[in-house]
C-alpha positions in Angstrom: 15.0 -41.4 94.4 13.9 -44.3 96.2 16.7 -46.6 99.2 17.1 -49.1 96.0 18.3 -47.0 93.4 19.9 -44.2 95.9 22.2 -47.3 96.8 23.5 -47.9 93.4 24.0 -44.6 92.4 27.8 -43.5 94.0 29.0 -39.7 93.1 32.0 -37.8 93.7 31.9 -34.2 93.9 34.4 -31.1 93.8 33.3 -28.9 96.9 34.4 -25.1 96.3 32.9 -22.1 98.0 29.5 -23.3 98.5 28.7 -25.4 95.7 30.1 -28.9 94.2 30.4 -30.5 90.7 29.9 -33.9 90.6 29.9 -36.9 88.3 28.2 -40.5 89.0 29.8 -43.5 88.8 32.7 -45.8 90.5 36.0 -45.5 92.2 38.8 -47.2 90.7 41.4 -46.6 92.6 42.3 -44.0 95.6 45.7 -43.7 97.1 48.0 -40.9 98.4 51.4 -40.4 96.8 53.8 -38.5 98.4 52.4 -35.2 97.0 48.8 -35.8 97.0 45.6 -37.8 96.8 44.9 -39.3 93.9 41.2 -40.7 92.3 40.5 -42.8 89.7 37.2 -42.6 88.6 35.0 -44.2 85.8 32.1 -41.9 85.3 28.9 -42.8 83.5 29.5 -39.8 81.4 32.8 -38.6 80.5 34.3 -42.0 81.2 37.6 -42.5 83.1 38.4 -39.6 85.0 41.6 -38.5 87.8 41.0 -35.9 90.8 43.6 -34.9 92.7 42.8 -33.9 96.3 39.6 -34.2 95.3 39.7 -31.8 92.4 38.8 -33.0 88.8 41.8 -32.9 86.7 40.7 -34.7 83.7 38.2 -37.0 81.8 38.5 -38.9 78.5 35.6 -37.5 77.1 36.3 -34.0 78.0 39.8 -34.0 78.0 39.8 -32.6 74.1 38.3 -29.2 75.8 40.8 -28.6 77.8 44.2 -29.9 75.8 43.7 -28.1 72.8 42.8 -24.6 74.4 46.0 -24.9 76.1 48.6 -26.3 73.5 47.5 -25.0 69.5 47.3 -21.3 70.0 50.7 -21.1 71.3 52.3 -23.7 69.2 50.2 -23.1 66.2 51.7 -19.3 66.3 55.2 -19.4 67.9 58.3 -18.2 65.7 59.5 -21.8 66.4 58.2 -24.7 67.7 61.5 -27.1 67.8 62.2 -27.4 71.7 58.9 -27.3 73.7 58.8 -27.3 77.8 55.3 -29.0 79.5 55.3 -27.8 83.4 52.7 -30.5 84.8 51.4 -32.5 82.4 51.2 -35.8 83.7 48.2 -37.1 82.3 49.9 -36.6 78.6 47.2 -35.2 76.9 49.6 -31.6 76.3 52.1 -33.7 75.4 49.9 -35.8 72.9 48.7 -32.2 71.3 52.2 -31.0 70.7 53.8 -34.0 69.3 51.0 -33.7 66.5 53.5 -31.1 64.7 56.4 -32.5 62.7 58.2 -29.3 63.5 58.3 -30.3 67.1 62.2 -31.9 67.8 61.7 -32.4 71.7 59.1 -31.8 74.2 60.4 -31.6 77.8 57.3 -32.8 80.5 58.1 -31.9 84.0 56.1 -34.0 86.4 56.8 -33.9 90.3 54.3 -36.8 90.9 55.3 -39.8 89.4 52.4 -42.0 90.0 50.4 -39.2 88.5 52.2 -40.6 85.2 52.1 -44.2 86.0 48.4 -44.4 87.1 47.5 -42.2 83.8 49.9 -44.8 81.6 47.5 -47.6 83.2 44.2 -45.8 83.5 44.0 -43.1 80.8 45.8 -44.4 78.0 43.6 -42.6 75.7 44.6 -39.1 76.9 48.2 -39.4 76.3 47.7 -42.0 73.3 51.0 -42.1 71.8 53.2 -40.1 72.9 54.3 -41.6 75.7 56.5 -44.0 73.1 57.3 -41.1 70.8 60.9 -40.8 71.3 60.6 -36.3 70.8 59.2 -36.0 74.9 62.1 -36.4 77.3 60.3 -37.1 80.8 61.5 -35.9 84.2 60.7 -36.3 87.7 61.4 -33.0 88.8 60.2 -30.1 90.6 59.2 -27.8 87.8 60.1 -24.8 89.6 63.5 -25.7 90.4 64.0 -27.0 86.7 63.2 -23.3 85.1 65.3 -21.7 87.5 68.2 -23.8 86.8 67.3 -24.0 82.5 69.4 -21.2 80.8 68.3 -18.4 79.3 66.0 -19.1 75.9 66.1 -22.5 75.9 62.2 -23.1 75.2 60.3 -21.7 71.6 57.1 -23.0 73.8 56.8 -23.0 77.0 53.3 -24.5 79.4 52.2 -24.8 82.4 50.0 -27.6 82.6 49.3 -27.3 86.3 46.5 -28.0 89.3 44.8 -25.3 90.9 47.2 -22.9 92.7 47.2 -25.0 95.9 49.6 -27.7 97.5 52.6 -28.9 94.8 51.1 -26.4 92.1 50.6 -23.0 93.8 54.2 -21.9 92.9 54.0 -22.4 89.2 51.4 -18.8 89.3 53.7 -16.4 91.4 56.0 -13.5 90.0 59.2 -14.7 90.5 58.4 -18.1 88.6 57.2 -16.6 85.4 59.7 -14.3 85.3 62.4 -16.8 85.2 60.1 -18.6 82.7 60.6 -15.4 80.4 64.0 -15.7 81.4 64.0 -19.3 79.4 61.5 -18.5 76.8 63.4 -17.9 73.2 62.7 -14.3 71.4 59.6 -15.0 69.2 58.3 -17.5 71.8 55.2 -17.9 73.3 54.1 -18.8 77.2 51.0 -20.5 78.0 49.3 -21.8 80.9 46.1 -22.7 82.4 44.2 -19.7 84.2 41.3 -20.8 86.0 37.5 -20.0 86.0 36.8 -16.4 85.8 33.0 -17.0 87.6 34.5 -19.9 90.1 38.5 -18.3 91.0 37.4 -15.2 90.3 40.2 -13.5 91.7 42.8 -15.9 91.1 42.1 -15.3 87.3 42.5 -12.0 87.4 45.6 -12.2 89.1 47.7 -14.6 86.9 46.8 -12.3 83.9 47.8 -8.9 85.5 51.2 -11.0 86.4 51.3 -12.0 83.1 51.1 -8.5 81.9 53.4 -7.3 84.4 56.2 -9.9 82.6 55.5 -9.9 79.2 54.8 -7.3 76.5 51.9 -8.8 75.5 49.3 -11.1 77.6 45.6 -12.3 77.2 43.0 -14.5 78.5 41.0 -16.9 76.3 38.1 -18.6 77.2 36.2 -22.2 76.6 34.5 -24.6 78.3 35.4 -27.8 80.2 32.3 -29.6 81.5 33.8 -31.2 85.0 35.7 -28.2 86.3 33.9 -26.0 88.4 31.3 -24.0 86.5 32.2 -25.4 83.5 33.3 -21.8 81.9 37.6 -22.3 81.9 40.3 -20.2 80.7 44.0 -20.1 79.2 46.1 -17.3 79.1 48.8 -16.6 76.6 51.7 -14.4 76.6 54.8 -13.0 74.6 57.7 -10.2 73.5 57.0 -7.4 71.4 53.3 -8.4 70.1 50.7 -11.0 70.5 51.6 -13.4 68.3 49.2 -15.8 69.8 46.5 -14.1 68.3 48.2 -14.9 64.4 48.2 -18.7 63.3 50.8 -19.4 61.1 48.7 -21.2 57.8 50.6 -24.2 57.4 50.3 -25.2 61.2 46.5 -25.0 61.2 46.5 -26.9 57.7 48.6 -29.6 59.8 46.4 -30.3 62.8 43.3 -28.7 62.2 41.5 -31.5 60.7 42.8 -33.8 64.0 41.2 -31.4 66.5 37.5 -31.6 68.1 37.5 -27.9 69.9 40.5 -25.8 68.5 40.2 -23.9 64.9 41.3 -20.6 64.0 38.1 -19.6 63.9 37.0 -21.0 67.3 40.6 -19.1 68.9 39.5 -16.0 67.3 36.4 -15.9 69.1 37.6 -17.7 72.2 39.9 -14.5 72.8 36.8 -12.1 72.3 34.1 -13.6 74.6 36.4 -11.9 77.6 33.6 -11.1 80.2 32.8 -7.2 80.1 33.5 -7.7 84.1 36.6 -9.0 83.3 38.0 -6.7 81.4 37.1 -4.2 83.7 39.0 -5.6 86.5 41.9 -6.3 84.4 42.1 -2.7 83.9 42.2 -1.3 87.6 44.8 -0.6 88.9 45.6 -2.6 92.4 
């Protein structure tokens, strides 16, 4: 690349362990809230994006990828789906997935970072389309952690974490003691979801929030997509309830609902996404630590 053109091109990478994942484009903002750095990014590919301390978080044109693998196998399978808890969540693209069902009365979003919210209002408007006006989500400025350990017992048919990487404001939402007070909340015939990481870039880390998982609930697994700006692209969500996995089961007249409205998530694309688990994967999920 010659002086000329190196000049105009401007990139922002993700550094982790070694290797970074970048996109080209402009900065649109940068500021620090009280929590953390935040990025607004308009990328020649994916279009607007937000980092936070410098860790992609979400793009409009790849947002889809990582919305619907986290919100439709848990609400398109819970018991009930009538009082819905988002921890995190601030860009409103969870939100936006579970307001799609008419069965939804209220969806609680629990946001520490309230510029995350305001910035994403101003910036992203097309990730949280309308349901920032939709008068089912009830949002709080909260610490999510201190709001499930102060919710009383099943209160939540759904309940996800919609969180960072487990560093800074997020790394709480992935230890013991929180999940198990977010059993604590979670309604019988409920279902818990959350994001779990790359299995190839937080190798580890993966395999630790789903052996938690399976040390709380009955039932837990991992299921696996893509999301083309997080680090190695290859992402995961893990799922987990009472007395059988009824994450695995759509009910029929939920996927008739939103099926047609969704650009990654069908049953058929969940039914695979839960069997490409990495043979390594599976192995270290069975050891014993």
């Amino acid at each position: 690349m010659n002086k000329e053109l190196e000049e105009k091109a401007h990139w922002i990478d993700e550094y982790h362990e070694g290797v970074r994942y970048g996109l080209e484009g402009k900065v649109i903002l940068e500021e620090s809230s009280p929590f953390q750095h935040i990025t607004i990014y308009e990328s020649k590919k994916y279009g607007k994006a937000l980092l936070l301390d410098g860790c992609w978080m979400t793009a409009e044109k790849s947002e889809k990828c990582y919305h619907e693998s986290l919100i439709h196998p848990a609400l398109c399978s819970s018991k009930q789906i009538n009082n819905i808890l988002i921890i995190g969540g601030g860009d409103g693209g969870s939100a936006r997935e579970c307001l799609r069902y008419q069965e939804v009365k209220s969806v609680d979003l629990i946001e520490i970072d309230q510029r995350v919210i305001e910035l994403s209002k101003k910036y992203l408007p097309i990730i949280g389309e309308k349901a920032w006006s939709d008068a089912r989500l009830n949002v709080k400025i909260k610490n999510g952690i201190d709001w499930v350990k102060n919710t009383e017992n099943n209160a939540y048919d759904v309940i996800i974490i919609d969180g960072a990487d487990p560093i800074g404001p997020s790394k709480k939402l992935y230890s013991y003691s929180f999940l198990k007070d977010c059993k604590r909340i979670l309604k019988p015939g409920g279902v818990f979801a959350t994001q779990s990481e790359s299995p190839e870039s937080f190798h580890q880390i993966h395999i630790n929030i789903v052996k938690v998982l399976r040390q709380i609930f009955d039932y837990a697994d991992p299921l696996y997509g893509f999301v083309s700006i997080y680090p190695s692209g290859l992402w995961s969500w893990s799922f987990a309830s009472m007395e059988k996995p009824i994450y695995m089961y759509p009910i029929e007249s939920r996927v008739k609902e939103i099926a047609e409205k969704c650009q990654i998530w069908s049953e058929r694309w969940q039914k695979g996404a839960f069997n490409t688990i990495p043979a390594f994967i599976e192995r270290d999920l069975a050891k014993n630590d």
